[in-house]
C-alpha positions as CSV (number, residue, x, y, z in Angstrom):
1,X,-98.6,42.6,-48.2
2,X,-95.0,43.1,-46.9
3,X,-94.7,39.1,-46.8
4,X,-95.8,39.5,-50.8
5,X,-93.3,42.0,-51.5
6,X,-90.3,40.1,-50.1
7,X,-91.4,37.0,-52.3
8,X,-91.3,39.4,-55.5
9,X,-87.7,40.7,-54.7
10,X,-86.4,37.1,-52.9
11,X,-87.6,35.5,-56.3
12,X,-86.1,38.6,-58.2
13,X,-82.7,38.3,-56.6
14,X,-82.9,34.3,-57.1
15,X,-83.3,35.0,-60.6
16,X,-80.7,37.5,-61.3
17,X,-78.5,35.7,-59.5
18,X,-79.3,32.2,-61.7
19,X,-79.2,34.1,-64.7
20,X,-75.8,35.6,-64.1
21,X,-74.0,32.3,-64.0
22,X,-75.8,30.4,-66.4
23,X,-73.1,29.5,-68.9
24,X,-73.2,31.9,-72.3
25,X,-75.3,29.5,-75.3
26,X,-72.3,28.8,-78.1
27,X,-73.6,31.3,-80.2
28,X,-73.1,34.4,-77.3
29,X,-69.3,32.4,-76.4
30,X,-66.6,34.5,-78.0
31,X,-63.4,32.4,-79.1
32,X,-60.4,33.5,-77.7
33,X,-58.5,34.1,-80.2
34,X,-61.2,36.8,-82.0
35,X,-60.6,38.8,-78.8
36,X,-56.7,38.8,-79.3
37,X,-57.2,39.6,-83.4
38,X,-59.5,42.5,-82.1
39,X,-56.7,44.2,-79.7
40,X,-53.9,43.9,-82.5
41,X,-56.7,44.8,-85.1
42,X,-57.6,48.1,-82.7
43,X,-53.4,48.9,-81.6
44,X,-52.6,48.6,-85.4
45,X,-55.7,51.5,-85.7
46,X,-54.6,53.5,-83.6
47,X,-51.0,54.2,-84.6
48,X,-52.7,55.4,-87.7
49,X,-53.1,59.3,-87.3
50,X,-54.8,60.6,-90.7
51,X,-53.5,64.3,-89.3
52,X,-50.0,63.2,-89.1
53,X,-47.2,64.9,-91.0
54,X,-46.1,62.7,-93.8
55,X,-43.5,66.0,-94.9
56,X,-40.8,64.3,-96.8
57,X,-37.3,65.9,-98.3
58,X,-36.1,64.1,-101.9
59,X,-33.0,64.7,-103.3
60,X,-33.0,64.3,-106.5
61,X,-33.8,64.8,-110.4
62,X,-36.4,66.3,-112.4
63,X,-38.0,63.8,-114.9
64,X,-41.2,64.8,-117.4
65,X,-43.8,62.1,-117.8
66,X,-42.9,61.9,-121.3
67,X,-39.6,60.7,-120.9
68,X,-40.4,58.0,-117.8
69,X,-42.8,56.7,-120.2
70,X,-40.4,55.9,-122.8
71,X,-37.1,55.5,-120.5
72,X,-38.7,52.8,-117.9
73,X,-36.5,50.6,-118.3
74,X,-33.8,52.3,-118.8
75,X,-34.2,55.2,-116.3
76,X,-31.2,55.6,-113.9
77,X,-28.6,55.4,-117.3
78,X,-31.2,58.4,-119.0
79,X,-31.3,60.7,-116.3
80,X,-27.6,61.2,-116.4
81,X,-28.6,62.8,-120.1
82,X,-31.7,64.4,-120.0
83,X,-31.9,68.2,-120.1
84,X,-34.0,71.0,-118.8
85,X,-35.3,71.6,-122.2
86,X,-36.6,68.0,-122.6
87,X,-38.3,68.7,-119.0
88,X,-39.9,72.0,-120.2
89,X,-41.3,70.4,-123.6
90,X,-43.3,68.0,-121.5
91,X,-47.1,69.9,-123.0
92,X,-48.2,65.8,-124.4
93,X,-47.6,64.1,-121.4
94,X,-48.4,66.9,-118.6
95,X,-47.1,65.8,-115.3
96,X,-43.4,65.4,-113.7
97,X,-41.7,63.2,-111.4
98,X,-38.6,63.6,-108.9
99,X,-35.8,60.3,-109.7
100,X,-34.2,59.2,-106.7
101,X,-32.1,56.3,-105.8
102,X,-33.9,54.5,-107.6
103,X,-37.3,55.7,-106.9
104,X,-39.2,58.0,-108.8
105,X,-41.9,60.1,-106.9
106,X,-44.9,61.3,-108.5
107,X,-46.4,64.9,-107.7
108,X,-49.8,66.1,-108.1
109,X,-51.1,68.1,-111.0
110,X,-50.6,71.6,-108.8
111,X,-47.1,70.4,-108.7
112,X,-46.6,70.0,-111.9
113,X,-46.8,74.3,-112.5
114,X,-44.3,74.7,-109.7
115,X,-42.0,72.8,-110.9
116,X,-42.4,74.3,-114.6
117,X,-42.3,77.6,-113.0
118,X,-39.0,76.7,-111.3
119,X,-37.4,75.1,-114.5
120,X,-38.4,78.4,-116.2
121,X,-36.6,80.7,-113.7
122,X,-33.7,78.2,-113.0
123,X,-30.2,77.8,-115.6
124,X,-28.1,74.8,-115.0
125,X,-29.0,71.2,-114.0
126,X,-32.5,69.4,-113.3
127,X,-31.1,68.4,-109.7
128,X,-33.1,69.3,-106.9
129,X,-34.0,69.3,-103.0
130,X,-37.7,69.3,-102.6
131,X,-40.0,69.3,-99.4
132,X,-43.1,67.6,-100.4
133,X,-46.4,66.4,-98.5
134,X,-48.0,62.9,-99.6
135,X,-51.1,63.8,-101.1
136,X,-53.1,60.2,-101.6
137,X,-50.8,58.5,-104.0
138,X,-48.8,61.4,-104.7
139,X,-47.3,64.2,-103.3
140,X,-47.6,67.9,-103.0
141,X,-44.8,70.1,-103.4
142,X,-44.2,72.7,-100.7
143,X,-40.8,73.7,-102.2
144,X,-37.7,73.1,-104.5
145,X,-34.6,74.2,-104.6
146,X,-31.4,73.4,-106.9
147,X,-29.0,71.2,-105.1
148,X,-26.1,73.3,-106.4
């Protein structure tokens, strides 16, 4: 019996041991290279933190959807021009937008109150300093101040 039991674990460990270096088939092989993509894949991942503060500050000037719809191509020469009340008429085209340096941000529809509510209660010029969080492919307003 013990004779029959160390032919069952001799021809185990013979096995095992066979098994172990027999070379992968080339469907199990991994190419290099797909190991390398997967590290720079899984290092570009990770210095993607979705709870990461994305708080940026603009300086800037107040521009109504209306009025980027029909100054597009003309926008850096128009906002030199365009006045609070053209801002606060904006009821067609709902929605406004902070121009500057030659990028024009775009705030979510919350945003678009606080704003209103801050061209209401404000008297002089549609320049501002605003603290705003990205919000998808916008951003939230967390506040807004005049630059004067």
């Amino acid at each position: 019996m013990k004779k029959c039991m160390l032919w069952v674990i001799g021809l185990g460990c013979i096995v095992s041991l066979s098994y172990a270096q027999k070379e992968p088939s080339p469907a199990q092989q991994v190419p290099e290279n797909v190991a390398v993509n997967a590290s720079i894949t899984l290092d570009n991942v990770a210095t993607i933190d979705p709870n990461e503060d994305t708080t940026i500050t603009i300086k800037g000037t107040i521009i109504d959807a209306k009025c980027v719809a029909l100054h597009k191509d003309d926008m850096a020469e128009f906002i030199k021009t365009h006045t609070k009340e053209c801002a606060l008429k904006s009821i067609e085209a709902p929605g406004h937008y902070i121009f500057s340096e030659g990028i024009l941000y775009s705030f979510d529809f919350g945003s678009t109150f606080l704003i209103l509510d801050f061209l209401a209660e404000q008297s002089g010029s549609l320049r501002v300093i605003v603290e705003a969080k990205k919000a998808g492919e916008s951003y939230s307003l967390i506040s807004i101040k005049s630059q004067e």
